[in-house]
LOKEGU-889615 format. One record per residue (C-alpha): x, z, y; residue in one letter. Coordinates in steps of 0.2 Angstrom, whole numbers, plus 5000, padded with zeros to 4 digits. Layout:
BEGIN
XZYa...
This chain:
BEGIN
500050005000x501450045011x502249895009x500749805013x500749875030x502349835034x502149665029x500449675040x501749695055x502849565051x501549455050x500349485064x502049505075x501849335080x499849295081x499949455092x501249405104x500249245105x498549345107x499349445123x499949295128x498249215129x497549385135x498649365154x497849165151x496149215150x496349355163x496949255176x495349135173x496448995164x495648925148x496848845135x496748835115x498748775118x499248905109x499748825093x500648675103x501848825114x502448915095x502848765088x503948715104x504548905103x504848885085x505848705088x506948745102x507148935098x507948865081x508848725089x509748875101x510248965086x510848805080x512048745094x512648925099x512549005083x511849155093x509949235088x509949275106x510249115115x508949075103x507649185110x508249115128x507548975122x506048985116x505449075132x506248925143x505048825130x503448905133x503748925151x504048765153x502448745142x501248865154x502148765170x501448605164x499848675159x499348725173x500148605183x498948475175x497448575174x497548645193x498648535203x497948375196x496248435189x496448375170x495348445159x495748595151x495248555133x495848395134x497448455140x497748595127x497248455112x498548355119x500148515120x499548535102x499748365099x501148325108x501848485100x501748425083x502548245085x503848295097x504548415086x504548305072x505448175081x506648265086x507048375070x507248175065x508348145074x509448305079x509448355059x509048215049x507548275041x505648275047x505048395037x506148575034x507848615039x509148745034x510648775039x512048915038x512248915058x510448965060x510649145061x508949255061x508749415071x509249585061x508349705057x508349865065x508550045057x507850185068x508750335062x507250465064x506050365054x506850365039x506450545039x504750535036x504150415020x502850335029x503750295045x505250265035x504250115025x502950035038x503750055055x505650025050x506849875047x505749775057x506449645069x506749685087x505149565090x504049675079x504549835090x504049715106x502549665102x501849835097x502449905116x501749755126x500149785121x499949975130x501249885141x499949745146x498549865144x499249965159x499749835168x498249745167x496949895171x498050035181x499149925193x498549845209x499549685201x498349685187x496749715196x497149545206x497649455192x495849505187x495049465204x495949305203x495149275185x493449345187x493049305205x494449195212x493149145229x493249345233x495049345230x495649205240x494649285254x495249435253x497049365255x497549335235x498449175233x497349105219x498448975212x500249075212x499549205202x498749095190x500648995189x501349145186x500249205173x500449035164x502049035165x502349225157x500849185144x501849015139x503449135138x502549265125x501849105116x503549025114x504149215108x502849235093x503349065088x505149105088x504649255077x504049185064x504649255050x504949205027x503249285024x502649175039x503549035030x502549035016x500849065023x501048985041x502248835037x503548885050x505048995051x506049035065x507349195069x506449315059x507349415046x507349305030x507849345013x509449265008x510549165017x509449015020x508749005041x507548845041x506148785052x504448715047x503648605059x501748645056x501648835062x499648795054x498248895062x499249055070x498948995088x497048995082x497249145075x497949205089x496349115103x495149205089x495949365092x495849355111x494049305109x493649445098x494249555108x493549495125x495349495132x495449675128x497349685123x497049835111x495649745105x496449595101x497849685094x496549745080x496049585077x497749495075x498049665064x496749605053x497249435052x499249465047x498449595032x497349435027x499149335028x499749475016x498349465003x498249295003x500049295000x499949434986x498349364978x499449194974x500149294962x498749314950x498749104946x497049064958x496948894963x498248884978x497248804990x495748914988x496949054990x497548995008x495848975013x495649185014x496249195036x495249065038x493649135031x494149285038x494149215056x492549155050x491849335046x492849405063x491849265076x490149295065x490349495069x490849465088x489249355091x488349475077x488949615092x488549515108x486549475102x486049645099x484549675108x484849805123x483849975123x482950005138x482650185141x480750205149x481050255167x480250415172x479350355188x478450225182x478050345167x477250465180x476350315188x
């Protein structure tokens, strides 16, 4: 059970990232289902980083630049140049999946996975109080830096969002951005801003992606991976949309989301444990999808609930 949990972590890592990433999106009053087009780039050029510096690090540089780059041109388009915003984030995921496979064409030679001993994934990290307790020792420890990110920028997001006046803008600027721009808030900086620090945290989860993500998700970036092998996948398949389910779920709640994109790297875990017992494979790697399914059902499930109207005591005594 314990291990299951920790490989919940590893797994959601990513969709999470990606989730907060689109909570600052839909904060700031920018639609985009883009998502899955900024991982793959993250996943790309965080490997191809790794590859010509042969540092994790430089890596992680960029994949930020990539999404950054990514949330510029989004809403560059979209804003500046009034392009629809689902026509635009079709075309990211499109122009996502051929780029990349282009260039993994022609930078390595192969279109479809690469490994290669200069591809260095990111270590793991031992906190030396944990392995004091059992439970701490086997769910919270050996976890990628990332891991340990993700966790904290969700209260991090949480607070900024909610309990700063930089947040309360940003939400001004999303909810009502007529008031905001009279009441002095430059409307489209912050939403350029917000872009670009969304595409950033999309760029990181796909970075992230990890060997259980491998397997389940079809990409692998600087996670910590068994063996000596480091390879890249160009499909990251679904986790963006994972990751757009989870923010809608959670109505752009960031500990909201977070429990949905908890639920959806445990169904990664099952469905990757349940290939075990010799089911059909492909029924097998239907199971986060049905359970994205099951989530969006119970949210609308939530929002129709007829609201209770308490009798008001005036028109009582009338």
């Amino acid at each position: 059970m314990l291990e299951i949990l920790a490989g919940m972590l590893r797994t959601a890592a990513p969709i999470l990232l990606a989730a907060m990433g689109g909570v600052v999106f839909e904060k700031s009053g920018v639609f985009t289902i883009a998502h899955e087009g900024i991982m793959l780039f993250g996943a790309f050029f965080g490997v191809l980083g790794v590859y010509l510096t042969a540092s994790p690090l430089m890596g992680v540089a960029f994949a930020l630049t990539a999404g950054a780059v990514c949330g510029l041109l989004y809403i560059w388009l979209t804003e500046r140049l009034s392009a629809n915003a689902t026509i635009v984030s079709i075309g990211i995921n499109t122009l996502a999946i051929g780029a990349t496979t282009y260039m993994m064409k022609m930078i390595f030679g192969d279109a479809g996975t690469v490994g290669n001993p200069r591809i260095i994934g990111l270590p793991r990290i031992s906190i030396p109080l944990f392995d004091r307790v059992p439970f701490l020792d086997k769910v919270l420890n050996n976890h990628t830096a990332l891991v340990y990110v993700s966790l904290l920028l969700v209260a991090a997001l949480h607070f900024l969002l909610f309990h700063t006046h930089l947040g309360i803008s940003l939400r001004a600027v999303g909810e009502k951005p007529e008031a905001a721009a009279a009441a002095g808030i430059p409307v489209y900086r912050y939403r350029l801003a917000a872009s670009v620090f969304a595409g950033m945290l999309c760029g990181l989860a796909g970075v992230h992606l990890d060997e259980t993500a491998k397997v389940l998700l079809m990409s692998v970036a600087l996670g910590e991976i068994g063996g000596e092998l480091r390879a890249y996948r160009k499909n990251v398949s679904g986790a963006g949309f994972f990751a757009y389910t989870a923010v809608v779920f959670g109505h752009a709640n960031p500990f909201a989301a977070a429990l949905a994109s908890f639920v959806f790297g445990l169904a990664e875990v099952v469905t990757f444990r349940v290939q075990n017992l010799n089911l059909p494979g492909p029924l097998v790697l239907t199971i986060p999808y049905l359970v994205t399914l099951a989530v969006l059902i119970l949210r609308n499930l939530r929002l129709k609930k007829p609201a209770v109207h308490k009798p008001n005591p005036a028109a009582t005594n009338n």
